[in-house]
C-alpha positions in Angstrom: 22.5 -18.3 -42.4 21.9 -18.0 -38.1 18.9 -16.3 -37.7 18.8 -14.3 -34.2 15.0 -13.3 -34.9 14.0 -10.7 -34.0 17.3 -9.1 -33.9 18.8 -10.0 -37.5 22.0 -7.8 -38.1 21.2 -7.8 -42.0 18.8 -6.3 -44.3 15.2 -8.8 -44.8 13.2 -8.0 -47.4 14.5 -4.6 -48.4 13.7 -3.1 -44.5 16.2 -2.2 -42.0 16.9 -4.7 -39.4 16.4 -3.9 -35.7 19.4 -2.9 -33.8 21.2 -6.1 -31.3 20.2 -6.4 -28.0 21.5 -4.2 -25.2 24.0 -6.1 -22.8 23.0 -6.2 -19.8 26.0 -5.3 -17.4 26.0 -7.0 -13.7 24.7 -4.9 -11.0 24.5 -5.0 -7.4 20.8 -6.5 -6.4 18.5 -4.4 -4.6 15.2 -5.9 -2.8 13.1 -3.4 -4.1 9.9 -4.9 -2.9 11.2 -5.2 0.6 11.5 -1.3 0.4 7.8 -0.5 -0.4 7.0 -2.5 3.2 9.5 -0.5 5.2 7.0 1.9 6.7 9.6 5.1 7.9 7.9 6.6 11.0 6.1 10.5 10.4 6.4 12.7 13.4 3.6 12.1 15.8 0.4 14.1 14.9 -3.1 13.9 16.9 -5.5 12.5 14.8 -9.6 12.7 15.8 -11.5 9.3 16.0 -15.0 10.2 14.3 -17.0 7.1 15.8 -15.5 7.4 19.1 -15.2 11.1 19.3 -11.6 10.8 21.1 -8.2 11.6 20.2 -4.9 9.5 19.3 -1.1 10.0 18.7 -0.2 8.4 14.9 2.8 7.9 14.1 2.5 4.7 12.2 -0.3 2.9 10.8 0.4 0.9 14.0 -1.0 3.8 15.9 -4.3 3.3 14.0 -5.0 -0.6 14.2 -4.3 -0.1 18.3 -7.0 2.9 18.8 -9.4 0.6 17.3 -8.3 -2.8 19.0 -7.8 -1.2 22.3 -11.7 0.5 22.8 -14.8 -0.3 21.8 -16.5 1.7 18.7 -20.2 1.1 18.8 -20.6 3.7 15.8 -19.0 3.6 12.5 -19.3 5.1 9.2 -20.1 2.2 7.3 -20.2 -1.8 7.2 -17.7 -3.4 4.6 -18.9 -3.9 0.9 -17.1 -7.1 1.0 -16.8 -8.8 5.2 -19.7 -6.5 6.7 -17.3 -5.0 8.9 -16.8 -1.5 10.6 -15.4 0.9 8.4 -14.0 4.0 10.8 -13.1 7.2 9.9 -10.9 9.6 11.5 -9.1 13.1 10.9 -5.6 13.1 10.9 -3.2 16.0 12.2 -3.5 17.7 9.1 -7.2 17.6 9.2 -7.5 15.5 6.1 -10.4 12.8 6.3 -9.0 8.9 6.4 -10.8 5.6 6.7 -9.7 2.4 8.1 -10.8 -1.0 8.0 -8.9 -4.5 8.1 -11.5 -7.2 6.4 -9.4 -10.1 8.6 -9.1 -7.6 11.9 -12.8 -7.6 11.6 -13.9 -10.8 10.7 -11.4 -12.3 13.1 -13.2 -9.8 15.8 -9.6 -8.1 16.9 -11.0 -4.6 16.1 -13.5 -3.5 18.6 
C-alpha cells in the first residue's frame, strides 16, 4: 500500500483520513517585499523640530534624516538605550508627537 502520510485517501484505524493536498495553480510572481520599501510620498506638511525649535517641510522620511544632518541639535530628548545617541523629537503637521533616531547616522556622526 503507498502511503502519502499525512494525506492518506483511506480510512486508518477506524478515523477519517484528511482530505489531499490543494494544487497549487501557477501564478504571476509579485515582489511583495520590494513593495513594503517603496515609500509613496504624503503631501508636504510642516512639522516642528522640538530640540531645535524650527520648522521643516516632510514629505518623506528623507525630509526628516536631512533637518537633522543639515543643523546642529545641541538639545535632545534622550540618548539611545542601545548607541548613546540623540534621540529627537518633533511634531508633525498633524500635531502628532514623533521621534527619530538612526543608531548608525549617530554613531557614524552624520546626524548633527
Amino acid at each position: 500500500m503507498n502511503s502519502s502520510f499525512p494525506y492518506q485517501h483511506a480510512d486508518q484505524n477506524g478515523q477519517n483520513a484528511l482530505p489531499p493536498p490543494p494544487q497549487h495553480q501557477a501564478h504571476e510572481t509579485t515582489d511583495a517585499v520590494k513593495q513594503r520599501f517603496l515609500e509613496r510620498p504624503d503631501p508636504p506638511e510642516t512639522s516642528h523640530c522640538l530640540s531645535c525649535g524650527g520648522t521643516f517641510q516632510k514629505q518623506t522620511i528623507a525630509d526628516v534624516i536631512k533637518h537633522y544632518a543639515d543643523q546642529p541639535h545641541t538639545q535632545f530628548h534622550s540618548p539611545c538605550l542601545y548607541c548613546r545617541g540623540k534621540v529627537h523629537r518633533y511634531r508633525d503637521g498633524r500635531g502628532e508627537l514623533q521621534y527619530y533616531h538612526d543608531c548608525y547616522r549617530s554613531t557614524k556622526k552624520l546626524d548633527q
